[in-house]
KENUGU-461670 format. One line per field, with one value per residue (C-alpha): residue number from 1; residue in three letters; x, y, z. Coordinates in nm, 2 decimals. Example, Ala and Ser with C-alpha at 12.3 -4.5 7.8 and 13.67 -1.06 7.14 Angstrom:
2
pos: 1, 2
code: ALA, SER
east: 1.23, 1.37
north: -0.45, -0.11
up: 0.78, 0.71
//
This chain:
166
pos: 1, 2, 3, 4, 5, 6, 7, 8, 9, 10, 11, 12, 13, 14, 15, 16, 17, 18, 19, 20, 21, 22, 23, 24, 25, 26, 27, 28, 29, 30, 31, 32, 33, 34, 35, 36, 37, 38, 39, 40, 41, 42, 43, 44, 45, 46, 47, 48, 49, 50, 51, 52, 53, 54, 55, 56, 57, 58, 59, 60, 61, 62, 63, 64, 65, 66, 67, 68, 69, 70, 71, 72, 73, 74, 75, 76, 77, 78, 79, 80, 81, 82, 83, 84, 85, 86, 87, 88, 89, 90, 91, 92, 93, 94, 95, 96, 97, 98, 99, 100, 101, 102, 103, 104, 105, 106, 107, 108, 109, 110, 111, 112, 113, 114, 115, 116, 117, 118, 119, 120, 121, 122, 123, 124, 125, 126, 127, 128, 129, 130, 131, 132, 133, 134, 135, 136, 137, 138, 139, 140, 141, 142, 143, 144, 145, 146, 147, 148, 149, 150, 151, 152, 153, 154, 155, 156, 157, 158, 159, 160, 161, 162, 163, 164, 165, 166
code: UNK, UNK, UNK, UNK, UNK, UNK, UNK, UNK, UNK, UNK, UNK, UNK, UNK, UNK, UNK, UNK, UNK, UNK, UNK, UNK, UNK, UNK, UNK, UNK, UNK, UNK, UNK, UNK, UNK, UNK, UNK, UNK, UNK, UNK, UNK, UNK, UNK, UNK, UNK, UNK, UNK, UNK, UNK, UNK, UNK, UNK, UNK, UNK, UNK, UNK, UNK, UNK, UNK, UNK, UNK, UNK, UNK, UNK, UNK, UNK, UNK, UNK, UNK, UNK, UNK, UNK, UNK, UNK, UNK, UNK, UNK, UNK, UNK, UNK, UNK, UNK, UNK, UNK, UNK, UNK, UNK, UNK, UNK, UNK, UNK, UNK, UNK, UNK, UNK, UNK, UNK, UNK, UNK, UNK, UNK, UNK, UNK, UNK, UNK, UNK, UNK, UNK, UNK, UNK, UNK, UNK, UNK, UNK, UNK, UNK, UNK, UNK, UNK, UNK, UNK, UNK, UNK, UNK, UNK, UNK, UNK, UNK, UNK, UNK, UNK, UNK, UNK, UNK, UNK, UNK, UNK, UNK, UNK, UNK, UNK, UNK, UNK, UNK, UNK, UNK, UNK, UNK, UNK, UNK, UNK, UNK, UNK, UNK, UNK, UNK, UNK, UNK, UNK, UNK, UNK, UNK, UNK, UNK, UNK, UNK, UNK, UNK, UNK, UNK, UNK, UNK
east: 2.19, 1.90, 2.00, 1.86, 1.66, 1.54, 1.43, 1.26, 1.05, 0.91, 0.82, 0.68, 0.47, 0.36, 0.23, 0.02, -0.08, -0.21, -0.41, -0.75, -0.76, -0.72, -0.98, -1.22, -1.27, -1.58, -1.73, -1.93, -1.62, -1.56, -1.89, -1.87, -1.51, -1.58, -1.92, -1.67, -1.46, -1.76, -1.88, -1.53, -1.54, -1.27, -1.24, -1.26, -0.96, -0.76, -0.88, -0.81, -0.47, -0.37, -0.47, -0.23, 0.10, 0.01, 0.00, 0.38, 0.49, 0.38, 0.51, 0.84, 0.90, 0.85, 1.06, 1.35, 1.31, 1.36, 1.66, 1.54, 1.68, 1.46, 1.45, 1.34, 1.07, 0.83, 0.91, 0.72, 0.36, 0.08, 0.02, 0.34, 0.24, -0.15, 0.01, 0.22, -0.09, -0.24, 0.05, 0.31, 0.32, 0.30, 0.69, 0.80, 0.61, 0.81, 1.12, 1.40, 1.22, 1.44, 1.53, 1.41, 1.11, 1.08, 0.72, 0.60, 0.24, 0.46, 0.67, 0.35, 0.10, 0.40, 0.40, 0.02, 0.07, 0.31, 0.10, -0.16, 0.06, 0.20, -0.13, -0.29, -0.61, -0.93, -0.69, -0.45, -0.78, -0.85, -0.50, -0.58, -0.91, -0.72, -0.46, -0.77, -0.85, -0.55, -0.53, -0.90, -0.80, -0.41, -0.68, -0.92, -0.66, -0.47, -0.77, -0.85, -0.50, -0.50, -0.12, -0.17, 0.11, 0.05, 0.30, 0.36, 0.51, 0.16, -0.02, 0.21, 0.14, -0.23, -0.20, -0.02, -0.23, -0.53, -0.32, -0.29, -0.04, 0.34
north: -0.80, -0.62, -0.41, -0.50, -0.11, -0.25, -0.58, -0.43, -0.25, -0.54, -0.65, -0.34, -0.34, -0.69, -0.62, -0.33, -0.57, -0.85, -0.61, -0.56, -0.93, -1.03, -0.74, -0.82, -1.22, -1.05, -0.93, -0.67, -0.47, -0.45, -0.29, -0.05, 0.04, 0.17, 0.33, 0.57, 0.61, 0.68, 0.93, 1.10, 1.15, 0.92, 0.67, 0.33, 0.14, 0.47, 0.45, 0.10, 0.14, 0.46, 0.24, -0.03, 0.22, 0.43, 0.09, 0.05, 0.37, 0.37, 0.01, 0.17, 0.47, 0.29, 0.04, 0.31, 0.49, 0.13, 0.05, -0.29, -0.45, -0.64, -0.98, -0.83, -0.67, -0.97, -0.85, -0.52, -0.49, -0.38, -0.08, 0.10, 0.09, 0.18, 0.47, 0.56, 0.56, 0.87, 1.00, 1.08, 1.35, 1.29, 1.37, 1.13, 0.87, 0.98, 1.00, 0.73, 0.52, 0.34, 0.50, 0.24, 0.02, -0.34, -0.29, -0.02, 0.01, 0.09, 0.37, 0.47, 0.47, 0.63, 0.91, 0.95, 0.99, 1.19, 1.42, 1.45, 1.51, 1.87, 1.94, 2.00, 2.14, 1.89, 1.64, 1.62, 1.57, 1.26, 1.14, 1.17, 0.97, 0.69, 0.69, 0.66, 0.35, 0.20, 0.24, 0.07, -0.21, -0.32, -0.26, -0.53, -0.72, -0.74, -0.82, -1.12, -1.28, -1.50, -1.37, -1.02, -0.83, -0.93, -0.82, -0.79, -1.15, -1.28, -1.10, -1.26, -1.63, -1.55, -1.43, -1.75, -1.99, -1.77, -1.86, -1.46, -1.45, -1.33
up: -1.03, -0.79, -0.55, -0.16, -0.20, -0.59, -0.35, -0.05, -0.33, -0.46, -0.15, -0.08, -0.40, -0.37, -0.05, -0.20, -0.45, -0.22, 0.00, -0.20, -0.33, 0.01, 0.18, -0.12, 0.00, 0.16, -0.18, 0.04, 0.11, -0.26, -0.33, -0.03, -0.16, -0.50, -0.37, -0.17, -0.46, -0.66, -0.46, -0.37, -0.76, -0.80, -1.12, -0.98, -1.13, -1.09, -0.73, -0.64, -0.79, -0.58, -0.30, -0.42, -0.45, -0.13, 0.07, -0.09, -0.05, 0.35, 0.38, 0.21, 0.40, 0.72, 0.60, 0.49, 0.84, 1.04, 0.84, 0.73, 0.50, 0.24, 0.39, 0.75, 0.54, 0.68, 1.05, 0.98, 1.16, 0.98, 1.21, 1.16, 0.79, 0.89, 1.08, 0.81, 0.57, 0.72, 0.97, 0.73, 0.46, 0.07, 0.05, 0.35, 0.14, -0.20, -0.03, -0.09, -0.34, -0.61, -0.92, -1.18, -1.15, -1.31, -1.28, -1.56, -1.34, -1.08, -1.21, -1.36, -1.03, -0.85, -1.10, -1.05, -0.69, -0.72, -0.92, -0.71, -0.41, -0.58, -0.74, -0.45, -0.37, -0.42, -0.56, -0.24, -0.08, -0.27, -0.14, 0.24, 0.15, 0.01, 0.28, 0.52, 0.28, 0.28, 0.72, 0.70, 0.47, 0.69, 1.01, 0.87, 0.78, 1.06, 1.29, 1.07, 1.17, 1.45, 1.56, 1.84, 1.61, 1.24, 1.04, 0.65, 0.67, 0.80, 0.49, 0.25, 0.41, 0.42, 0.00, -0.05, 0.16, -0.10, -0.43, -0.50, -0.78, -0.67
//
């Protein structure tokens, strides 16, 4: 049986999953994207998928500090997460997360992160510029809904009215 903190994972990682699909439906902001990777020396598909677990790590942590539970998950507003993207350190993001993962390219991506979080140096650099990413993509986002306070229920809809796998 999965626990609720196994649950509110999921959706956390689901919702890191969803965001560059749903960024990248303007094919222009795909490009742009991995030209910033590129030139922040940072492998592309390495890149994209840091972008995916920070997004759930942010989305968890504020998640864990607001005590919700994992079907009030969808009452969380993308600019508590944006804020946690780049306002929270790389151990408040690695704090409390759940310790299996039915996703193996989760456990896996978390690991990378967490690498690069104690490596520091030029690498923890490369962090902060992907937690800027990850702010600019929820900010686009967000702005695209037509509701003043979107919130990760409102990306979810929009992936599902888009056909984005679950």
């Amino acid at each position: 049986m999965t626990s609720d903190h196994e649950t509110l994972w999921r959706r956390c990682a689901y919702l890191g999953h969803v965001l560059l699909p749903l960024l990248d439906q303007e094919p222009w902001r795909k490009d742009r994207r991995q030209e910033r990777l590129h030139s922040w020396g940072i492998d592309v598909a390495v890149g994209e998928r840091l972008i995916e677990v920070f997004a759930a790590l942010a989305a968890h942590a504020v998640a864990l500090d607001t005590s919700l539970s994992a079907p009030e998950f969808e009452t969380l507003p993308l600019s508590a997460v944006a804020d946690a993207a780049t306002g929270k350190q790389d151990f408040e993001l690695l704090a409390g997360l759940p310790d299996t993962f039915a996703d193996d390219r989760d456990e896996i991506a978390v690991k990378v992160f967490r690498l690069h979080a104690y490596r520091g140096g030029q690498i923890s650099l490369q962090l902060v510029r992907l937690g800027t990413e990850v702010r600019h993509t929820l900010t686009v986002l967000a702005a695209r809904e037509s509701v003043p306070s979107p919130t990760c229920g409102d990306i979810f809809r929009t992936a599902d009215e888009s056909n984005l796998p679950q």
